[in-house]
N, C-alpha and C positions, 0 to 999 in steps of 0.2 A: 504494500500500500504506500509507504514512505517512496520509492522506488517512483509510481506511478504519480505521487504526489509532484516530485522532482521533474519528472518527465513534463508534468504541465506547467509547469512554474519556470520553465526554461526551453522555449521553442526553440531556440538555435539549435540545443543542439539534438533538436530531430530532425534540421537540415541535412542533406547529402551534401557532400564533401564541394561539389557543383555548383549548389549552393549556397554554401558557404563562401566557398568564392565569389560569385557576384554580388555576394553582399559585402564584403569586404573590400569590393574591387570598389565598388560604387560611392564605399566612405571613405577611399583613397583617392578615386579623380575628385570629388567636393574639397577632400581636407589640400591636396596640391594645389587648386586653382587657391584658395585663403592664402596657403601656404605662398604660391607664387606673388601674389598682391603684398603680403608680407617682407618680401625680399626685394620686392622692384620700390618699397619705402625705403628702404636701405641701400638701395645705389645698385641692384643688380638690376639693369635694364636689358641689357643684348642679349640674345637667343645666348652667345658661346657665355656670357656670364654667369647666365643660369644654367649651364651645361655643367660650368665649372662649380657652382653651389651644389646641384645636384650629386655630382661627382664627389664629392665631400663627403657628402650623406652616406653615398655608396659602400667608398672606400671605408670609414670607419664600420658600418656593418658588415663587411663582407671581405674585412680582413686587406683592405691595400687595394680589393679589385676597384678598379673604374664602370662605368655601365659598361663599354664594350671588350672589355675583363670577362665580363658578369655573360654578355648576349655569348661573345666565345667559348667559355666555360660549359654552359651551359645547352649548345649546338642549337643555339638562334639565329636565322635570317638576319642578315641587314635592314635595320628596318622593323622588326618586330617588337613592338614594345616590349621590354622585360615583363613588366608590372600583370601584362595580361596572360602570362604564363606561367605566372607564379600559384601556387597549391595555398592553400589557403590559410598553414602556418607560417609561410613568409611573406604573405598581405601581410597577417596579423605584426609581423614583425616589421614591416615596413611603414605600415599605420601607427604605430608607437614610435618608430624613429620619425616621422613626420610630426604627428603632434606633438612632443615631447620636447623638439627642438623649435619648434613654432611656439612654444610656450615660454624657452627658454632665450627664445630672442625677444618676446616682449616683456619678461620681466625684466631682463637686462639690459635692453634696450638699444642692442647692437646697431648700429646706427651706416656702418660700413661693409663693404662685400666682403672685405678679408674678416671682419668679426664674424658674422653670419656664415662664412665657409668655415670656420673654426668651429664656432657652436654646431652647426652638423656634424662635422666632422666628430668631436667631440660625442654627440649624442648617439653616433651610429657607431661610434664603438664601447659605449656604455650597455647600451640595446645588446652588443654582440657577448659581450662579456657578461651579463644577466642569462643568454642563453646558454654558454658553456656552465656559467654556475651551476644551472638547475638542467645540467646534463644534458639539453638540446642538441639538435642536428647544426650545424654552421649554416644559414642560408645560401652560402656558395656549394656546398655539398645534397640539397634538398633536388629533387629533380621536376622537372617541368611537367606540367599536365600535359594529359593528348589533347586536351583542346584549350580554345583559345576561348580570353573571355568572349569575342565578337559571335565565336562560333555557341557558345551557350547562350548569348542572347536571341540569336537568330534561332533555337531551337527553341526557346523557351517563349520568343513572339507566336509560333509555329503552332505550339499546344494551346496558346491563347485563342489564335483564330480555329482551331478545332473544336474547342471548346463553344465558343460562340455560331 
């Protein structure tokens, strides 16, 4: 009964793993665009500036790798967003390096791109060291899903209009 009680009082996690994915994918592009807005008040304007705050992020969670570290590693396209082929423990952990350093620049009020590249970088290797703590997978060692967020939205429109 406690069991079934738990079961209702926590719908996540009766999600499939698919699931769980796009819902995590979906609080990841909302918290990036803040996140973006965030960092272009701080002086990172140009596509390669945010490349380069990005890459901060990265590198600290994921041990030194850069995104195209990360797409090689992990036998991604040119071109293929990381973010959408990530399994749904390292959304989860991506989403925490996002907010966590988004938080940590407005208390502090980083005010320059070299600060703001610091504080990620800074946050995404705290994130990564939280996970070795509690005996985690490395997100550079997690492996990629068969599909792509795009491809589970288009299946999950798909069962919408069948539905209707």
């Amino acid at each position: 009964m406690q069991t079934r009680q738990q079961e209702l009082a926590d719908p996540y996690n009766q999600l499939t793993e698919d699931e769980k994915r796009l819902f995590i994918r979906g609080d990841v592009k909302q918290k990036n665009m803040l996140f973006a807005g965030a960092a272009h008040k701080a002086g990172i304007i140009t596509n390669k500036e945010y490349a380069i705050f990005q890459d901060a992020g990265y590198r600290g969670l994921y041990g030194g790798l850069t995104a195209k570290d990360i797409v090689d590693r992990k036998g991604l396209l040119e071109g293929q967003e990381i973010l959408d082929w990530m399994g749904g423990t390292e959304l989860a952990a991506n989403l925490f390096r996002i907010t966590q350093t988004e938080e940590k620049m407005r208390k502090e009020r980083t005010n320059t791109p070299e600060k703001e590249n610091a504080a990620h970088y800074e946050i995404g290797t705290i994130v990564r060291e939280a996970i070795e703590k509690a005996g985690g997978t490395m997100p550079e060692n997690l492996p990629i899903s068969d599909k792509s967020i795009q491809e589970l939205e288009s299946e999950q429109r798909k069962q919408i209009k069948k539905k209707d």
